[in-house]
PASEBA-1860 file (N, C-alpha, C; in nm, 3 decimals):
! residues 286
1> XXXXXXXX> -0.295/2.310/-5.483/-0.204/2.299/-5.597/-0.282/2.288/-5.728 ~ -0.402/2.217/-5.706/-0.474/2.195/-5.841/-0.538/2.348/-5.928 ~ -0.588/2.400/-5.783/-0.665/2.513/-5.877/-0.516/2.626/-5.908 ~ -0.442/2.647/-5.808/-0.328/2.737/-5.858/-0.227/2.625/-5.999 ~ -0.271/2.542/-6.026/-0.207/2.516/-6.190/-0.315/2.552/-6.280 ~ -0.410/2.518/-6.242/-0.545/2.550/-6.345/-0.508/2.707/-6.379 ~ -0.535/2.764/-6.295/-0.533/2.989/-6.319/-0.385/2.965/-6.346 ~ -0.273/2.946/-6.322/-0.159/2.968/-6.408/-0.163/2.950/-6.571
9> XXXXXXXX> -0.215/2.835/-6.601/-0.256/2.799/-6.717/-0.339/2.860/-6.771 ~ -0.470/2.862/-6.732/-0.558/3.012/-6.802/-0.489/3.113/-6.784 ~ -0.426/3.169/-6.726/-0.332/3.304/-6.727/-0.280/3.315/-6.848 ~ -0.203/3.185/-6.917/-0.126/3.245/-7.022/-0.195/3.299/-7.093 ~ -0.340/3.253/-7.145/-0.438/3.290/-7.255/-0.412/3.468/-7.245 ~ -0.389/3.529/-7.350/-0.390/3.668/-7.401/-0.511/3.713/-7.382 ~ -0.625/3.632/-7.455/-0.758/3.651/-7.499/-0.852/3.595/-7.409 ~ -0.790/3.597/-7.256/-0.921/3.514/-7.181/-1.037/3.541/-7.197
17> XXXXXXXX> -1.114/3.414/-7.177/-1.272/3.502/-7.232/-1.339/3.546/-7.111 ~ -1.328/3.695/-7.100/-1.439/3.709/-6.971/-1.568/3.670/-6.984 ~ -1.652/3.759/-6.894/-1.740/3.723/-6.887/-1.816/3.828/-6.929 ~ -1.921/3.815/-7.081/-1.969/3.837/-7.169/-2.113/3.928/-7.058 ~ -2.093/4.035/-7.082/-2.235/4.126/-7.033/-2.358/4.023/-7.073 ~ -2.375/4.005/-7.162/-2.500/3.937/-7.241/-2.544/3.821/-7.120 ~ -2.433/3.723/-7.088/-2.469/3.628/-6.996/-2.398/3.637/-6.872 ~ -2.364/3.737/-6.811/-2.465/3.784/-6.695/-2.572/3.857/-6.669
25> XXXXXXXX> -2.657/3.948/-6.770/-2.754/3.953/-6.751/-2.861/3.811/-6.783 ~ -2.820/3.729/-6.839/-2.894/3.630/-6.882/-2.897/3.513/-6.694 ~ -2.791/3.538/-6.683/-2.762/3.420/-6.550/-2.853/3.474/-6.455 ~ -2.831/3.665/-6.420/-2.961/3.709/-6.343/-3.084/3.706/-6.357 ~ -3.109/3.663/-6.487/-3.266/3.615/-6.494/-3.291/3.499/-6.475 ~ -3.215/3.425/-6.499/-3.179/3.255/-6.449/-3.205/3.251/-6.261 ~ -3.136/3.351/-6.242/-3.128/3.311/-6.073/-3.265/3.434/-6.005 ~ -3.284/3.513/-6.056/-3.422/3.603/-6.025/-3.554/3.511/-6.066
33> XXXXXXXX> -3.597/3.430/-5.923/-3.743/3.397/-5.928/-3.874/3.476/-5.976 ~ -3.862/3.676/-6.031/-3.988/3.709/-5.981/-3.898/3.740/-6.162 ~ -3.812/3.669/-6.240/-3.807/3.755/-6.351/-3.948/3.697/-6.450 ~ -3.941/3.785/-6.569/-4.106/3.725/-6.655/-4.022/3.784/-6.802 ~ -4.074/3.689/-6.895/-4.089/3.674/-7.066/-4.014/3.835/-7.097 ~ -4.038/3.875/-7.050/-4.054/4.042/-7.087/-3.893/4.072/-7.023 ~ -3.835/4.048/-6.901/-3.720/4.072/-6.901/-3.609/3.976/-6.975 ~ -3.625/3.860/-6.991/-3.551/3.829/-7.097/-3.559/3.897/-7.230
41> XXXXXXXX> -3.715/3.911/-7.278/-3.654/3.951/-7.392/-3.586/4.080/-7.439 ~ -3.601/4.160/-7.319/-3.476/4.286/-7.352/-3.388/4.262/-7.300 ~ -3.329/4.162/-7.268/-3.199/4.143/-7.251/-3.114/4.090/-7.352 ~ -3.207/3.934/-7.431/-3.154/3.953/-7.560/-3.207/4.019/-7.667 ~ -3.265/4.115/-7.652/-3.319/4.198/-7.767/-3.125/4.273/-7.764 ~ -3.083/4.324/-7.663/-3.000/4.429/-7.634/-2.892/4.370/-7.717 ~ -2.893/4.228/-7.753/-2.725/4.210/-7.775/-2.787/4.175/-7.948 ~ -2.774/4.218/-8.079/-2.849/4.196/-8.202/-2.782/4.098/-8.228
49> XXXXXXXX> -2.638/4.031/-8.217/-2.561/3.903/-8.276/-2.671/3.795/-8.218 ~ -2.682/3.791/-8.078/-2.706/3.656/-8.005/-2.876/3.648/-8.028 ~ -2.926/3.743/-8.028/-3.077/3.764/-8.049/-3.062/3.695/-8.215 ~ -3.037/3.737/-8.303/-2.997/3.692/-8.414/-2.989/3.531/-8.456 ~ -2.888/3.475/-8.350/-2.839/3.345/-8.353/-2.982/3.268/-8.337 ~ -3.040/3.315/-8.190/-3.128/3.263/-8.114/-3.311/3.268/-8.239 ~ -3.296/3.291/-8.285/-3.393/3.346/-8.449/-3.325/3.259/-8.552 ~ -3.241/3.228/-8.544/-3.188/3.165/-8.676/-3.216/3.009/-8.618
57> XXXXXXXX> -3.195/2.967/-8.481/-3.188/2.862/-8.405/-3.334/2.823/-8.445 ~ -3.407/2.933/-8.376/-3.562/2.869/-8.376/-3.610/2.821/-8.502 ~ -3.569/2.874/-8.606/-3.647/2.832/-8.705/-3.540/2.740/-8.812 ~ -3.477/2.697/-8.725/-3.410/2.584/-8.829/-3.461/2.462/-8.778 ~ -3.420/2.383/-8.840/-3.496/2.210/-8.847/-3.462/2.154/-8.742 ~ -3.424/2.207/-8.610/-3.424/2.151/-8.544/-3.530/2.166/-8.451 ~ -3.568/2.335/-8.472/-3.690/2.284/-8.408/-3.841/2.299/-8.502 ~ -3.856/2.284/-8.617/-3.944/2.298/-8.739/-4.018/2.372/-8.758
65> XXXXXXXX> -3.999/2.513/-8.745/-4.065/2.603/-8.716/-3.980/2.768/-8.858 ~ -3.949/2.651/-8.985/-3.921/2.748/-9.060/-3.985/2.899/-9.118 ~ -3.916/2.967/-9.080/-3.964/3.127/-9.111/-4.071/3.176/-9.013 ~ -4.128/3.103/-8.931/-4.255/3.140/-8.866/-4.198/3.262/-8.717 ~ -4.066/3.236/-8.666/-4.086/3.272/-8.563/-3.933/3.421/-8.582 ~ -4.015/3.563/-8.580/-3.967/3.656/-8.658/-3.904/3.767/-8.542 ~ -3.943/3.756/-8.364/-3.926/3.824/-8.284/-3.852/3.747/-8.181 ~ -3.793/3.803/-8.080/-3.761/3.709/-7.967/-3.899/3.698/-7.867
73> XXXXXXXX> -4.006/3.784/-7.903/-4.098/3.740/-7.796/-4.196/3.615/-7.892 ~ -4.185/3.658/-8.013/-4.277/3.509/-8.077/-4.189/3.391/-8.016 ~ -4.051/3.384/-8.040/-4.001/3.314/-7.975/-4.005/3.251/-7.834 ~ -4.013/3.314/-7.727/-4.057/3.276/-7.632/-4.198/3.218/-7.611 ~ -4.308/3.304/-7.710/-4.430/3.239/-7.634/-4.425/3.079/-7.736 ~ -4.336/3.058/-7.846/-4.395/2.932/-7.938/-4.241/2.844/-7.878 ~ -4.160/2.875/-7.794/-4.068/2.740/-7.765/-4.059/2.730/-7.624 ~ -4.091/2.871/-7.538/-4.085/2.856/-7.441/-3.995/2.953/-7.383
81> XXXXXXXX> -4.045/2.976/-7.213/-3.894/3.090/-7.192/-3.798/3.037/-7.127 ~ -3.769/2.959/-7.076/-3.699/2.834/-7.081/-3.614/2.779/-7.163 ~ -3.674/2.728/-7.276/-3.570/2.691/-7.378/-3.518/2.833/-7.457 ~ -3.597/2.965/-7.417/-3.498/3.056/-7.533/-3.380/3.115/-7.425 ~ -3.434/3.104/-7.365/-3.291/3.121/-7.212/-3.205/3.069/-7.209 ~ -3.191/2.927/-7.257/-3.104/2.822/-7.243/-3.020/2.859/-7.374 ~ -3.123/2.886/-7.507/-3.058/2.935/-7.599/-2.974/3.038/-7.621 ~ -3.001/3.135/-7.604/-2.931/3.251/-7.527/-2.808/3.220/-7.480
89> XXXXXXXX> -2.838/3.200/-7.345/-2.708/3.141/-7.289/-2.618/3.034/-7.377 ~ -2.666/2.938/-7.422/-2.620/2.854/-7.511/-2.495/2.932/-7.604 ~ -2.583/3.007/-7.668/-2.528/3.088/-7.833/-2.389/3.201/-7.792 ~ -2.416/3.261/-7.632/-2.344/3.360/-7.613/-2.234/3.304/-7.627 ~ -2.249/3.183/-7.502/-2.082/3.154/-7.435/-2.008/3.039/-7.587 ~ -2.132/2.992/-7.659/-2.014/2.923/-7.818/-1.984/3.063/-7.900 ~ -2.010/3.180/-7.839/-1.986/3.273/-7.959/-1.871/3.337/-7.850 ~ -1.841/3.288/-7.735/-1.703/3.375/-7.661/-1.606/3.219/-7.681
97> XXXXXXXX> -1.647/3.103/-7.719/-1.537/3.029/-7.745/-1.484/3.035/-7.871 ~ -1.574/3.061/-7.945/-1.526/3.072/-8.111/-1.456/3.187/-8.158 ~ -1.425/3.277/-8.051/-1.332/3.351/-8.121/-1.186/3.299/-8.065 ~ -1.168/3.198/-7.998/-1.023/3.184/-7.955/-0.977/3.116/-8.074 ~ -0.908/3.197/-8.129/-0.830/3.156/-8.294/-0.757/3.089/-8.314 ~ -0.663/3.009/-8.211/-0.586/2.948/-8.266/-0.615/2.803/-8.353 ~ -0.540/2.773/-8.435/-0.549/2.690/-8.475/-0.609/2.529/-8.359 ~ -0.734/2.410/-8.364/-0.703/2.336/-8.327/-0.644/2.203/-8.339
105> XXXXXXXX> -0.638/2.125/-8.258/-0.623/2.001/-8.287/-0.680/1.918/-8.347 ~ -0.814/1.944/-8.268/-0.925/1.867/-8.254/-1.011/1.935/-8.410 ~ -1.104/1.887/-8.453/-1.232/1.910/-8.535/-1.356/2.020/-8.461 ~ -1.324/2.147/-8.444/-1.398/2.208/-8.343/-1.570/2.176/-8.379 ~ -1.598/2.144/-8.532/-1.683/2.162/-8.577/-1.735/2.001/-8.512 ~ -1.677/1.915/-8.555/-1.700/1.814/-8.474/-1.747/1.822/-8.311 ~ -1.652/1.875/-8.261/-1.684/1.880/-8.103/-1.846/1.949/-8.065 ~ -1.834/2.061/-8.122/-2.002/2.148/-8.136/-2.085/2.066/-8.180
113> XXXXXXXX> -2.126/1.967/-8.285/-2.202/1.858/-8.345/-2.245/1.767/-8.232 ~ -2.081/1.752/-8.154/-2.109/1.667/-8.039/-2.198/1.713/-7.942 ~ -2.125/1.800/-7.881/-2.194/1.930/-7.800/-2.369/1.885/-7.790 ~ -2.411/1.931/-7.926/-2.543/1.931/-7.975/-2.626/1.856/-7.925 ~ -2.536/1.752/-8.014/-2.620/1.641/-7.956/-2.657/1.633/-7.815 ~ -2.557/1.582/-7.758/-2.593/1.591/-7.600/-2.665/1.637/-7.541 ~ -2.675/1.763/-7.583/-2.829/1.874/-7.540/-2.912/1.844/-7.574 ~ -2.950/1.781/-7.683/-3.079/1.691/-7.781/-3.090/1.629/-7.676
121> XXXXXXXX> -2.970/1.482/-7.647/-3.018/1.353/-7.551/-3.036/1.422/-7.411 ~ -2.979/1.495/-7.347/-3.034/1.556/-7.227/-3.108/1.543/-7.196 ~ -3.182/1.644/-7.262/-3.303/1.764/-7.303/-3.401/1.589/-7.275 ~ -3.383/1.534/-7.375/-3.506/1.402/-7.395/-3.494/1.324/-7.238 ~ -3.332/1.298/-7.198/-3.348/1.221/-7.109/-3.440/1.291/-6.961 ~ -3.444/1.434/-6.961/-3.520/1.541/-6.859/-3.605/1.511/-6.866 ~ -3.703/1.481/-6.950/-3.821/1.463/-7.032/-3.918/1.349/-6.963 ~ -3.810/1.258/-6.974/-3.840/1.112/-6.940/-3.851/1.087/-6.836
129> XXXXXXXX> -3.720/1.119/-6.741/-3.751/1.038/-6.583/-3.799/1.161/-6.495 ~ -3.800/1.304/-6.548/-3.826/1.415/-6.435/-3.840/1.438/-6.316 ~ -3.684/1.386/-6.296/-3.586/1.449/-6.216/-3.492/1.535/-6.185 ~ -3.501/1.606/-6.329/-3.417/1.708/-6.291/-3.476/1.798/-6.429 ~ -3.441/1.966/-6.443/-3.483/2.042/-6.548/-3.443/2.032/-6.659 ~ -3.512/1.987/-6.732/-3.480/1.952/-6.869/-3.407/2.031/-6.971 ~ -3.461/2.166/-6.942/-3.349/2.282/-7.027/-3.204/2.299/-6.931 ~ -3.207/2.324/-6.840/-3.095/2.292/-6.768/-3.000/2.172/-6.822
137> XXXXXXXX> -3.075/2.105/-6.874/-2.964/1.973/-6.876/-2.966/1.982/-7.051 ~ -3.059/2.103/-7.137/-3.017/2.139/-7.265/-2.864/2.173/-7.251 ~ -2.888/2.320/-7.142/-2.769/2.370/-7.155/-2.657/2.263/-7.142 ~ -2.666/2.263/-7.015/-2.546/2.168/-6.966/-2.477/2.052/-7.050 ~ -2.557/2.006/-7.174/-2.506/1.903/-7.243/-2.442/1.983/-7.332 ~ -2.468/2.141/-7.366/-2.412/2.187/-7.462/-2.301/2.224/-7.444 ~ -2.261/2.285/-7.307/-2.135/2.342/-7.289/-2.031/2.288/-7.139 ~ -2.086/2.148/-7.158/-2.023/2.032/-7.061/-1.919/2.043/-7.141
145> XXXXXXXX> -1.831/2.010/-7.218/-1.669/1.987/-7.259/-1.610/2.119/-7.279 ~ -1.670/2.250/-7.230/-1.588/2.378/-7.248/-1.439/2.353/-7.225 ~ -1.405/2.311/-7.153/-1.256/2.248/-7.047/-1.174/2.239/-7.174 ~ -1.250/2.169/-7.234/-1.144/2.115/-7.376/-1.089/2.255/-7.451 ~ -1.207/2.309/-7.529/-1.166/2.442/-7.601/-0.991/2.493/-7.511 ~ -1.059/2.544/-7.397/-0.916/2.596/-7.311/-0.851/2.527/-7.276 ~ -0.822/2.399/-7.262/-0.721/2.364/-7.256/-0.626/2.310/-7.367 ~ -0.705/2.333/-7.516/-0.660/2.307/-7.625/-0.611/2.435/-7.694
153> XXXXXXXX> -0.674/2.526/-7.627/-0.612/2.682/-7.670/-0.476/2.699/-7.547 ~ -0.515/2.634/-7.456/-0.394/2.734/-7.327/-0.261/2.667/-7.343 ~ -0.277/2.522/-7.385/-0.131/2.423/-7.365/-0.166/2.332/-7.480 ~ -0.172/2.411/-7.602/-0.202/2.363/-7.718/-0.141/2.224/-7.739 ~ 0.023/2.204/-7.780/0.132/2.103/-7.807/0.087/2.009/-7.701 ~ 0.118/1.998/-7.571/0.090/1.934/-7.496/-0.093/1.850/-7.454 ~ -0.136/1.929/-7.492/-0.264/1.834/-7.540/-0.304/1.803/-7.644 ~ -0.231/1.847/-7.717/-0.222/1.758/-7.849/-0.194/1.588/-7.814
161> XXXXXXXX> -0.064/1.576/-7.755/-0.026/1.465/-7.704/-0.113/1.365/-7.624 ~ -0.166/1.441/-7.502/-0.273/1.358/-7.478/-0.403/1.337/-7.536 ~ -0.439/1.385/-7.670/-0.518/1.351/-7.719/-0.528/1.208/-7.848 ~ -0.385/1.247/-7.874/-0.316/1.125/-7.946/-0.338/1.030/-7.860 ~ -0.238/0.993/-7.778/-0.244/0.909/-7.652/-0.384/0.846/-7.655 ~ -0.490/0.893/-7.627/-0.639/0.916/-7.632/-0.680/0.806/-7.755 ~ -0.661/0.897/-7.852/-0.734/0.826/-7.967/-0.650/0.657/-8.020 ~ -0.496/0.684/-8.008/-0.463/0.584/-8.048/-0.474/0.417/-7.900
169> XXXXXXXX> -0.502/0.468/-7.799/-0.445/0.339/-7.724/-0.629/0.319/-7.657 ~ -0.699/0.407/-7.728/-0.902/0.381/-7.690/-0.878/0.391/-7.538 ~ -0.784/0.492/-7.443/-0.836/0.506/-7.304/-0.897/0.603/-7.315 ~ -0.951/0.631/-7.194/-1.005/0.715/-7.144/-0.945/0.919/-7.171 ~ -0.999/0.963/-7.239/-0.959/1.098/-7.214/-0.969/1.199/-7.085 ~ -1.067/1.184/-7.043/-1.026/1.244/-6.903/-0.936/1.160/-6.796 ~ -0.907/1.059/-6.763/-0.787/0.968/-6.694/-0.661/0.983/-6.712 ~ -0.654/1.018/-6.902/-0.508/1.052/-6.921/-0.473/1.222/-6.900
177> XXXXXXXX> -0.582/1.288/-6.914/-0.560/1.410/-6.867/-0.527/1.446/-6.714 ~ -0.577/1.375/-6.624/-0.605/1.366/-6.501/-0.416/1.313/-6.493 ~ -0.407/1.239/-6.568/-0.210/1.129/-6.522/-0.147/1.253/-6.576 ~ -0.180/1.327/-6.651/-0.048/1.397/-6.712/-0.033/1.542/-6.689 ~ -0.170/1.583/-6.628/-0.164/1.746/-6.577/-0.223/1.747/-6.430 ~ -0.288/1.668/-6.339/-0.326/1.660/-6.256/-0.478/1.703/-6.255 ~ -0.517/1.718/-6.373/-0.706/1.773/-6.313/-0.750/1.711/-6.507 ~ -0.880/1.781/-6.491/-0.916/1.697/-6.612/-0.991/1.790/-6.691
185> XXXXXXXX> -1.017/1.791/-6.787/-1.087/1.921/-6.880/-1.269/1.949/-6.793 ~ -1.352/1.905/-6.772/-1.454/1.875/-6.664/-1.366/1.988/-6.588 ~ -1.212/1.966/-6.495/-1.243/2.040/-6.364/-1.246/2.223/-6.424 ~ -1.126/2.212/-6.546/-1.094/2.356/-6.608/-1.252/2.399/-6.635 ~ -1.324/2.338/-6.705/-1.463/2.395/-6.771/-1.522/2.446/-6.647 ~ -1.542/2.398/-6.521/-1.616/2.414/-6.374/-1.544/2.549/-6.339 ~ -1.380/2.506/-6.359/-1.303/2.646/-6.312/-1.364/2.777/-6.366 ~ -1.373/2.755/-6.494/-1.417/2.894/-6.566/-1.554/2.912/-6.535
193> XXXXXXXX> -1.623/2.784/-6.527/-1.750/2.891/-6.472/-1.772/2.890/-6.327 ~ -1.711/2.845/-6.232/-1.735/2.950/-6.107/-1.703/3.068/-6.142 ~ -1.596/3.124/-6.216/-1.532/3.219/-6.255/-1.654/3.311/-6.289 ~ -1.757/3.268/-6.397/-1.854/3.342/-6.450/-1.964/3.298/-6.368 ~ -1.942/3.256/-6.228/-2.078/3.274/-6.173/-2.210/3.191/-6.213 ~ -2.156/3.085/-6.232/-2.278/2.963/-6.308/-2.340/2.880/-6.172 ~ -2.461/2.888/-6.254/-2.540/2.796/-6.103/-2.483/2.616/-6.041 ~ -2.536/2.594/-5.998/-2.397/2.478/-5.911/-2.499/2.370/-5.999
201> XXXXXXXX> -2.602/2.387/-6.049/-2.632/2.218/-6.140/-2.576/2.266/-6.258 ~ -2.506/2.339/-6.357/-2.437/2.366/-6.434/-2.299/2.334/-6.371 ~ -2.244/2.402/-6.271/-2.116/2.353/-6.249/-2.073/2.184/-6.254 ~ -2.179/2.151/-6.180/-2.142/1.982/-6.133/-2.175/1.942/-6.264 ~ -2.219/1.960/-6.361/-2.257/1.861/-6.465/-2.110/1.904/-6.555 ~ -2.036/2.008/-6.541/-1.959/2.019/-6.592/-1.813/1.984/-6.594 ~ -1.833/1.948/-6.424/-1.762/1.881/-6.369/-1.705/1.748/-6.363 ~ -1.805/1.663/-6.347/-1.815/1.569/-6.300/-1.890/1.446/-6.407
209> XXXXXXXX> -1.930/1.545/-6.561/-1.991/1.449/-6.638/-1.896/1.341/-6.680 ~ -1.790/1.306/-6.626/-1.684/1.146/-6.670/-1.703/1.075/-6.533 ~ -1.736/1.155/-6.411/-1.698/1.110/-6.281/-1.811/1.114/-6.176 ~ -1.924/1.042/-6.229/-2.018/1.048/-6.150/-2.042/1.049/-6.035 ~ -1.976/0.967/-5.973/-2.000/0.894/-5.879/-1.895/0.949/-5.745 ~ -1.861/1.064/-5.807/-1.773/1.158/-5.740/-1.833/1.321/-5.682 ~ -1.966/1.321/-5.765/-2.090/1.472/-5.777/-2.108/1.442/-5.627 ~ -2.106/1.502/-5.545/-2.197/1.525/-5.391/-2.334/1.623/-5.431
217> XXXXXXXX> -2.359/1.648/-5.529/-2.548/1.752/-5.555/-2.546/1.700/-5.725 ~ -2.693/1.730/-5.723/-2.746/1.723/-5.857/-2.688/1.596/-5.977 ~ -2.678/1.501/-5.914/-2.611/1.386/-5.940/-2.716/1.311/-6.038 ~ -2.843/1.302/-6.037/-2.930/1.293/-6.159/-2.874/1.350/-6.300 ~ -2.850/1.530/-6.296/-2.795/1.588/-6.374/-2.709/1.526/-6.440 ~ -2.595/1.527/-6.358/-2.503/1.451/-6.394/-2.480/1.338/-6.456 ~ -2.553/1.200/-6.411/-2.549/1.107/-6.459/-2.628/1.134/-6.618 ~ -2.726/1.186/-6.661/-2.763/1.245/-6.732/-2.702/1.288/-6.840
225> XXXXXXXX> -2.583/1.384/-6.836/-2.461/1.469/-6.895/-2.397/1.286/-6.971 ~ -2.357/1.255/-6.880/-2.290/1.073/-6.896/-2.324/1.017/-6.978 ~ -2.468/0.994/-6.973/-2.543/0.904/-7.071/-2.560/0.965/-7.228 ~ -2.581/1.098/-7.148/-2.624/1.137/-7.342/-2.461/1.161/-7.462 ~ -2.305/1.194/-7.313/-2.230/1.166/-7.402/-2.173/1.030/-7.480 ~ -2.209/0.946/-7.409/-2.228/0.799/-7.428/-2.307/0.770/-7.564 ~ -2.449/0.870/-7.559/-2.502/0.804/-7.680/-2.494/0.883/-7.773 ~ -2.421/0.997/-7.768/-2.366/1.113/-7.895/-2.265/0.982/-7.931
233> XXXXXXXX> -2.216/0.908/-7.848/-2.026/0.864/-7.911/-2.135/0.751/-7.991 ~ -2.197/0.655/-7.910/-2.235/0.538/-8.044/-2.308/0.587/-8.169 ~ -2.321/0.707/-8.179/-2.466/0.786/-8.283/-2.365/0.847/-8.360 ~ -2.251/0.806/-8.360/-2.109/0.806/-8.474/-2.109/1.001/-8.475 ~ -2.104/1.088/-8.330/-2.109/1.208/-8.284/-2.041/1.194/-8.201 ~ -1.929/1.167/-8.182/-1.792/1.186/-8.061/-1.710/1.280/-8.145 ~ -1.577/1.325/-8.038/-1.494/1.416/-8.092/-1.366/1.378/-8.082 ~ -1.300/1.358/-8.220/-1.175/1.302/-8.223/-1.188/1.163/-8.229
241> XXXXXXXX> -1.290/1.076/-8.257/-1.261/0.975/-8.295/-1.245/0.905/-8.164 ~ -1.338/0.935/-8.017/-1.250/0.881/-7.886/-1.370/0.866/-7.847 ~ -1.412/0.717/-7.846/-1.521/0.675/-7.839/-1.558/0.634/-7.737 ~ -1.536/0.496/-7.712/-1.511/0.450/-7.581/-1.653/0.390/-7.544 ~ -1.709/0.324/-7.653/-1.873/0.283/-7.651/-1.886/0.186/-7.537 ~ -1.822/0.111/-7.492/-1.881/0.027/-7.367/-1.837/0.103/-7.295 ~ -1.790/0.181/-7.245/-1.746/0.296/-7.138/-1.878/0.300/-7.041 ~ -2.003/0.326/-7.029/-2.108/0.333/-6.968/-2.157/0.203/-6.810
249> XXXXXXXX> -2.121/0.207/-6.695/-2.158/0.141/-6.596/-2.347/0.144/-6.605 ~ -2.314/0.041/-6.549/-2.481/0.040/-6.568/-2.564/0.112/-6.441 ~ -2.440/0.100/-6.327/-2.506/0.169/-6.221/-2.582/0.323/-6.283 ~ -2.500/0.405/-6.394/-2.529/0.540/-6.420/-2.641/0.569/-6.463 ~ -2.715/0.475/-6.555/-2.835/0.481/-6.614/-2.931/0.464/-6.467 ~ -2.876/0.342/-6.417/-3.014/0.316/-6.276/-3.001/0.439/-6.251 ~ -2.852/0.548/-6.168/-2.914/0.656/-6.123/-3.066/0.716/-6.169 ~ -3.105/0.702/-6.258/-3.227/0.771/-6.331/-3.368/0.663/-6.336
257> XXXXXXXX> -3.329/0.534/-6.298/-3.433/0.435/-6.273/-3.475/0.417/-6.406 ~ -3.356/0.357/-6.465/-3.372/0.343/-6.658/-3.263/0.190/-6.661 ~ -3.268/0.098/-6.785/-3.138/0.040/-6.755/-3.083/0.090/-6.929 ~ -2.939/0.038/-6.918/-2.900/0.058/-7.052/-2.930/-0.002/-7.150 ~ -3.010/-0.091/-7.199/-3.104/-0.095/-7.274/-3.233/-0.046/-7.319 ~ -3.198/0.093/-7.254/-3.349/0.184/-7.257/-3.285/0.280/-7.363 ~ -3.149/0.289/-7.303/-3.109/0.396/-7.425/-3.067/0.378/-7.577 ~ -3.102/0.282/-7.602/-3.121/0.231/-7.773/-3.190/0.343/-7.842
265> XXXXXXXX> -3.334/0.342/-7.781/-3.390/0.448/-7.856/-3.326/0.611/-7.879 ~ -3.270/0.630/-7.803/-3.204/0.777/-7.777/-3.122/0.774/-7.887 ~ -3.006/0.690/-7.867/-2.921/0.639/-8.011/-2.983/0.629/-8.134 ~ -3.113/0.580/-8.139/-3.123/0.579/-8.258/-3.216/0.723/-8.345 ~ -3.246/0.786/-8.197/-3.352/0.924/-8.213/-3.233/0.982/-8.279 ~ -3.096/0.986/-8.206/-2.941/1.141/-8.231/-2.918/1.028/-8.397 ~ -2.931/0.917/-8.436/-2.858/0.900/-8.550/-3.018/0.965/-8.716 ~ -3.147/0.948/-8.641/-3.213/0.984/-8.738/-3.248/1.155/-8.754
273> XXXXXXXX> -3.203/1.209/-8.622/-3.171/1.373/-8.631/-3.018/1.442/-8.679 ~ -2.975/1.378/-8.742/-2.824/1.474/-8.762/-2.857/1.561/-8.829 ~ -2.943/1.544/-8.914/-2.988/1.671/-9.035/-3.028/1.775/-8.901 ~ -3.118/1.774/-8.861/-3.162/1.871/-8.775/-3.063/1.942/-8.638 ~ -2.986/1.810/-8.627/-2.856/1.873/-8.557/-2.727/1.983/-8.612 ~ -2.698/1.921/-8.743/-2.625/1.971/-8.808/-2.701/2.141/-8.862 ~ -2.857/2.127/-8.858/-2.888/2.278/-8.890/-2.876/2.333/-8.772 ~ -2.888/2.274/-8.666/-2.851/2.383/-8.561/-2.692/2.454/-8.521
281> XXXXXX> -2.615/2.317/-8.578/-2.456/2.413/-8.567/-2.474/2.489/-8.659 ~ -2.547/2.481/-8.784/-2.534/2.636/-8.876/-2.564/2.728/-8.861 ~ -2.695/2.724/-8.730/-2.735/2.849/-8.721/-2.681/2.927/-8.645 ~ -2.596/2.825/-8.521/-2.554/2.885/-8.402/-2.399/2.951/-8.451 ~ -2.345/2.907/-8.570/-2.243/2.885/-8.601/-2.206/3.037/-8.723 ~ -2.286/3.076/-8.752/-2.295/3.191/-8.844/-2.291/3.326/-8.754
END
């Protein structure tokens, strides 16, 4: 019953977003062990918007590398092929959400800021306990709340409501989504990308980043996804005003053999980077 309401509901969308040539050739280099520098970069050489984005990305302040980096292969050898992959992928699928026009509810620009962040704290938290791939968990922090976009485009009025609900009574947004439609923006975001064929530590983090303790794989990931939206919301980077700052079990951090007093610093890394965050929604965002 759950997934046949989910595809009824994406059904209505006019404008579903398929699935963008650009990232599936990008996902087959993702999942091809023998791929090298050289097949990515004609893959995004091929698409000039996202190659574009991914050039405008590199050399904004987020990663400090103004004007220097002029190709997608300078790119790769000075950030990595890894992180321009992630970018890539990153830039395609916010450039197949940003055309769904309707008006939102929400602050989209906000939500992307959020987004960001998360990929920032990820990205750092990968870093730290290495346990799991650190660009992987770039991506994944970036396009963990996809669910929302579509379900704020598919049943606009009606999640409007539960987002009110949300902001005014400080519960939980995925719980009240879960009471009032039966699944939760997490399961829609997972829906669409089995749909597009996404690798299963992308799925589960997309899944399951409110519901940890519910992941059967890649549950590091996950807990991961948790924490860094946790410390986007105290780093005054939540969306809609739906915060929910003690929200965080402490069991989630141990997953990672950290306690929550480790993540102070993270909080205070996402509140002294907004400049550098905020240049990256401009670049990705143009």
């Amino acid at each position: 019953m759950e997934h046949a309401a989910i595809e009824k509901m994406i059904r209505r969308v006019e404008e579903i977003p398929t699935l963008p040539i650009i990232i599936t050739r990008i996902l087959e280099v993702l999942e091809a062990s023998h791929s090298s520098a050289k097949d990515l970069e004609q893959v995004i050489s091929c698409d000039q918007s996202i190659a574009a984005k991914v050039l405008r990305i590199a050399n904004s302040a987020y990663y400090g590398f103004s004007g220097e980096i002029t190709t997608i292969h300078r790119a790769i050898v000075v950030l990595g092929f890894q992180t321009v992959r992630g970018l890539a992928l990153g830039s395609s699928i916010f450039e197949t959400f940003s055309r769904l026009g309707r008006t939102s509810y929400f602050d989209r620009r906000a939500f992307w800021v959020h987004s960001i962040a998360c990929s920032r704290c990820s990205r750092t938290l990968g870093k730290m306990v290495g346990q799991f791939d650190a660009e992987v968990a770039f991506l994944a922090g970036l396009i963990h709340d996809i669910g929302m976009v579509i379900m704020d485009h598919t049943i606009h009025d009606h999640y409007r409501q539960v987002l009110n609900k949300a902001i005014k009574s400080n519960l939980f947004l995925d719980e009240i989504e879960r009471e009032t439609f039966g699944f939760d923006h997490g399961r829609v975001g997972a829906w669409l990308g089995e749909r597009w064929k996404f690798p299963s530590p992308l799925l589960a983090a997309i899944e399951f980043h409110h519901r940890v303790s519910e992941s059967k794989g890649h549950q590091t990931l996950v807990a991961a996804i948790n924490i860094a939206d946790f410390c986007s919301d105290v780093a005054g980077m939540s969306i809609v005003g739906i915060e929910n700052d003690q929200s965080l079990p402490k069991e989630v951090p141990e997953r990672l053999g950290i306690t929550k007093e480790q993540l102070d610093p993270l909080v205070t890394m996402l509140m002294e980077e907004t400049d550098q965050i905020e240049g990256f929604f401009s670049a990705i965002s143009r």
